[in-house]
N, C-alpha and C positions, 0 to 999 in steps of 0.2 A: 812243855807248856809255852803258848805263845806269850811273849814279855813285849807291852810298848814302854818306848820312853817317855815322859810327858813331864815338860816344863812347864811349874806351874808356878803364874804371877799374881799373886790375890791383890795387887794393884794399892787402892786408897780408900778410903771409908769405908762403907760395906761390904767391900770388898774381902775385907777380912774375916766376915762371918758367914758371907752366904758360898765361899770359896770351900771353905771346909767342911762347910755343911755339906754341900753337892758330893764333894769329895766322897764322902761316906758312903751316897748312894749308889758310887759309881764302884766304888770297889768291894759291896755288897754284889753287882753285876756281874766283876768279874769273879768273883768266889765262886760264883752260880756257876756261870761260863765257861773252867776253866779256863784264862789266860791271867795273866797279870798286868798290873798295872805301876810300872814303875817310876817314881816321880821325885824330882829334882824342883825346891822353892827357890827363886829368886828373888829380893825384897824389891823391887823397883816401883818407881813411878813417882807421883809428885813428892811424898813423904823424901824419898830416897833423894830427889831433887835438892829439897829444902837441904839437905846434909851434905849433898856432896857438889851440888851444880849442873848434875847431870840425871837426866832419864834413867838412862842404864851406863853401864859402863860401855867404854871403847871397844873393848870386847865383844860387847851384848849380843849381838848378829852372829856372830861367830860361836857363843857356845850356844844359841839356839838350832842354828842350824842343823844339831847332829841328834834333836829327838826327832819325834813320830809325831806331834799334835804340842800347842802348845793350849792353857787351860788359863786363860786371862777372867778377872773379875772385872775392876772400874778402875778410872785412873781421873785424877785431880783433886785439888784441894781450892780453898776457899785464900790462901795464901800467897798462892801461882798464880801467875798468869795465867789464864783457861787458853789462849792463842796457843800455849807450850806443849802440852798433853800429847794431841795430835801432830805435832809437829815433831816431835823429841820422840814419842813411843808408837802411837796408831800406825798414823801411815808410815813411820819408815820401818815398820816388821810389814804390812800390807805391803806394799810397792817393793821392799829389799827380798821379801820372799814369792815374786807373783805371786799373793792371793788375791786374784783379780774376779771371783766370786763373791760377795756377799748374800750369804742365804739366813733370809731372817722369814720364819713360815708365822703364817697368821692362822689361828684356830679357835674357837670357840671349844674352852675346854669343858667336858661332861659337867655339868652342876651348877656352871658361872651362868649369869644373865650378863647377856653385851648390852650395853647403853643404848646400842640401837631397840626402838621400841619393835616387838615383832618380829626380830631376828634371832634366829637359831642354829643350832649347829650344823644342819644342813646349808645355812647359806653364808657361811663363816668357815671358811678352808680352803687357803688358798697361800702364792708362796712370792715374797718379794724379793727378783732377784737386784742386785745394786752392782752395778759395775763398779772396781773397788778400787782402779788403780790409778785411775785418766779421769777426765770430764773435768769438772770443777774445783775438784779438791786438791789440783796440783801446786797449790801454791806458789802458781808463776806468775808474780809483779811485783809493783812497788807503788810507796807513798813518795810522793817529789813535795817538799815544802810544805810540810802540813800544815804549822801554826803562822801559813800566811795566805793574804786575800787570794791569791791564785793559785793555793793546794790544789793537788788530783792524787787522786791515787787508781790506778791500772791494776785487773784483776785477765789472766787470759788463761782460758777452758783449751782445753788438749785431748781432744778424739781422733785417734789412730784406726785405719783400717782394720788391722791386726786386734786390737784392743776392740774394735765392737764387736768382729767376729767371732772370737771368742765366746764372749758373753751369752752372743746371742745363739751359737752352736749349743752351748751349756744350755739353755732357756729353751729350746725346742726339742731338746735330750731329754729332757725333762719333764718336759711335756705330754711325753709319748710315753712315760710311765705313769702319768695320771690322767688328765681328764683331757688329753690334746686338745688344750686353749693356752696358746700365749696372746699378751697384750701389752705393747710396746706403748709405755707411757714416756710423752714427750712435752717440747714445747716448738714444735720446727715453724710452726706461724710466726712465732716472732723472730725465735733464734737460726734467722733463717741459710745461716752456713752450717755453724758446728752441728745444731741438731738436725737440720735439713739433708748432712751428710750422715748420723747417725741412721736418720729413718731408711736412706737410699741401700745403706749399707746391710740392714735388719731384713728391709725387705727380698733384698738380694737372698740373703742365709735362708728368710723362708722357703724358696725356691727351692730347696734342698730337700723341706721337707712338708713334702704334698698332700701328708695326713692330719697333719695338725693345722688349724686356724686360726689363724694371722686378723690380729687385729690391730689397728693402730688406736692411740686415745689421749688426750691432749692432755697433760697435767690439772687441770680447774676440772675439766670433766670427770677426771681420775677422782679427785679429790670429794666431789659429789656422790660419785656414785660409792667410793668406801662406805660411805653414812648413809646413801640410799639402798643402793643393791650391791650389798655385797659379793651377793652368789653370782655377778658377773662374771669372777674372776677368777683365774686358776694359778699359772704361772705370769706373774710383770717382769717384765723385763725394765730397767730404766739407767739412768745416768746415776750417777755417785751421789750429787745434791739430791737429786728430785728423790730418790730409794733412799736415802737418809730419814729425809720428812716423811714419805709415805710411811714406812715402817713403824714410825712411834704413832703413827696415826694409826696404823692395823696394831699396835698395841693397845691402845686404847680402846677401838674398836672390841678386843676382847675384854676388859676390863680393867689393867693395869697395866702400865710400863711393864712394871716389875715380872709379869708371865713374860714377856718379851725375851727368846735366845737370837742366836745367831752363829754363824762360823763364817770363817774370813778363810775360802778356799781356795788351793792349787790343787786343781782335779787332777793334774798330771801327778801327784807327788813327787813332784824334783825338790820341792822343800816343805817344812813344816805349816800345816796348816793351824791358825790361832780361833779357838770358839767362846764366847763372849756373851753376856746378856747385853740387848740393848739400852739399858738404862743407864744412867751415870753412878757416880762414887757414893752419893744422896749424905755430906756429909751430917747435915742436920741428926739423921737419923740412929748415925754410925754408935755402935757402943749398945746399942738400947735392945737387941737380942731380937728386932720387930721386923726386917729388910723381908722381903718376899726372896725367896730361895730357888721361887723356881725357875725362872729365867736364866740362874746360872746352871740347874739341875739339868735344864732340856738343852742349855748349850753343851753339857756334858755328854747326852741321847746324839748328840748331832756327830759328835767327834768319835763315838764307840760308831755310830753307824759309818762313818767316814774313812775308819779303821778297818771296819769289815765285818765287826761283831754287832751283824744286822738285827739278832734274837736280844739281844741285850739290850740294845737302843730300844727297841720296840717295847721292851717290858719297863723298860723307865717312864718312858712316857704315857703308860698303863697305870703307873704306880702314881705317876702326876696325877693323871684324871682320874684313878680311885679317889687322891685325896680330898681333890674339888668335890667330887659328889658326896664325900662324907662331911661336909664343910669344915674340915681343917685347914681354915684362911685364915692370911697374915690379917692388920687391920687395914692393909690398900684394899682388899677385898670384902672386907666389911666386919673380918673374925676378931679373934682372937688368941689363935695362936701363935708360939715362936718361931724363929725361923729352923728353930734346930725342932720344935714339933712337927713342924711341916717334914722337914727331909726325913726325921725317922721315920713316919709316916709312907712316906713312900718307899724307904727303904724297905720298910716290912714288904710291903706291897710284892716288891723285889724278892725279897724271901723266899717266899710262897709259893 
């Protein structure tokens, strides 16, 4: 029987409920599936901060390294610095492990109405990729004399050859298994080096591939048409900031943060890949049995299909949208169910 490893970090706040909820569904999956699922807690993140001073320990990279997937919730507290989170845990497993993939798919699931008026499932499917290791989020600068009349403080973006290519090879790969549309969301009018050499760059990788259609589209436009025409879009390709923003915006779009997943991927598998709902820690909420479960659930779909165990992934996210169209919603959604109704819910689903 195939066995993966999987290190799992239920992180901070909700983290701690909708982690193990998910948990359930997925190894419901693999019972079905035969394979296993073998998993290793770590308690990190800000909580563990507050206690020790540190994210994770010196170590932390090192015993991740030697699973198969790692299974991340939410990370921060109300206590921490929010500057810390990402700097201490996100990106350095993103960047220490090339996952320079960020896939966070947008869908209108069976049952939900999207806020957009008029919009339906057909025109709500589509998949945002984020370049996950470069662009903006490298945290290369400094603040020079802040608390005097002549403060600055310097912020500098880092696009590598190597690093858009990538990306963009992955996004037109991708492509060609769905609806061959990618669309390269930028801002090269203004930013007219770094993104100006993204777009030269993107454009070039299109050349490679003559069946899919190459669009380019400027971030305000982007932004518009999520809320106007959704059904433009199939795969985006974009930078780290601009796919950060857009994403909780295609969450919305479907009706909650909280359906929002995600996986932070090394398609090569030279190291572990991390999957993640896109929402934060929510600690207001934390405690109260109410967090929406599925966004950690479908990050879990992401990582069973990432794994290989393509039949499995697909019947979770079956078991997802059973639930939505029996209205089994948290109260983001408008219900009143828990979050542990919701995942048994789908686990049944899974069952079956």
């Amino acid at each position: 029987m195939k066995t993966y490893r999987i290190a799992v970090v239920p992180g901070d706040g909700i983290g701690h409920e909708i982690v193990p909820a998910a948990w359930q569904v997925l190894e419901a999956a693999a019972n079905k599936h035969a394979f296993q699922l073998e998993k290793e807690t770590f308690p990190w993140g800000a909580g563990y901060y507050l206690n020790t001073g540190k994210f994770m320990p010196e170590e932390g990279m090192e015993l991740l390294k030697s699973f198969d997937a790692i299974f991340f919730g939410a990370v921060g507290l109300p206590e921490v610095d929010d500057t810390l989170p990402a700097m201490l845990y996100t990106f350095k497993v993103r960047c220490g492990f090339e996952q320079y993939v960020n896939y966070r798919p947008v869908k209108l699931l069976a049952g939900l109405e999207s806020p957009l008026r008029n919009k339906g499932q057909q025109d709500i499917d589509f998949v945002v990729l984020r370049e996950n290791t470069e662009g903006e989020f490298v945290q290369n600068g400094k603040i020079f004399h802040p608390d005097s009349p002549h403060g600055l403080a310097t912020e500098t973006n880092v696009f590598t050859r190597q690093g858009i290519e990538r990306i963009a090879r992955y996004a037109f790969t991708l492509a060609s298994r769905r609806r061959k549309t990618v669309t390269n969301v930028t801002k090269s009018n203004t930013l007219i080096h770094t993104l100006a050499y993204w777009d030269h760059v993107i454009g070039q990788v299109s050349a490679e591939f003559p069946d899919i259609e190459y669009r380019k589209m400027y971030v305000d436009a982007a932004s518009a048409n999520f809320v106007l025409h959704p059904e433009y879009f199939d795969v985006i390709v974009t930078t780290n900031m601009i796919g950060d923003i857009l994403s909780d915006l295609g969450g919305a779009i479907m009706g909650s943060l909280g359906l929002g997943a995600s996986g932070n991927l090394n398609p090569e598998k030279d190291f572990p890949s991390m999957f993640e709902p896109i929402h934060g820690s929510a600690p207001d909420i934390a405690g109260k049995g109410i967090a929406n479960p599925i966004g950690q659930i479908w990050s879990g779909a992401l990582m069973l299909d990432h794994l290989g165990e393509h039949k499995a992934a697909l019947e979770i996210l079956q078991g997802i949208e059973h639930c939505t169209k029996e209205k089994i919603r948290t109260p983001d959604l408008g219900g009143s169910a828990t979050t542990m109704e919701v995942a048994a819910k789908v686990k049944e689903w899974v069952l079956t």
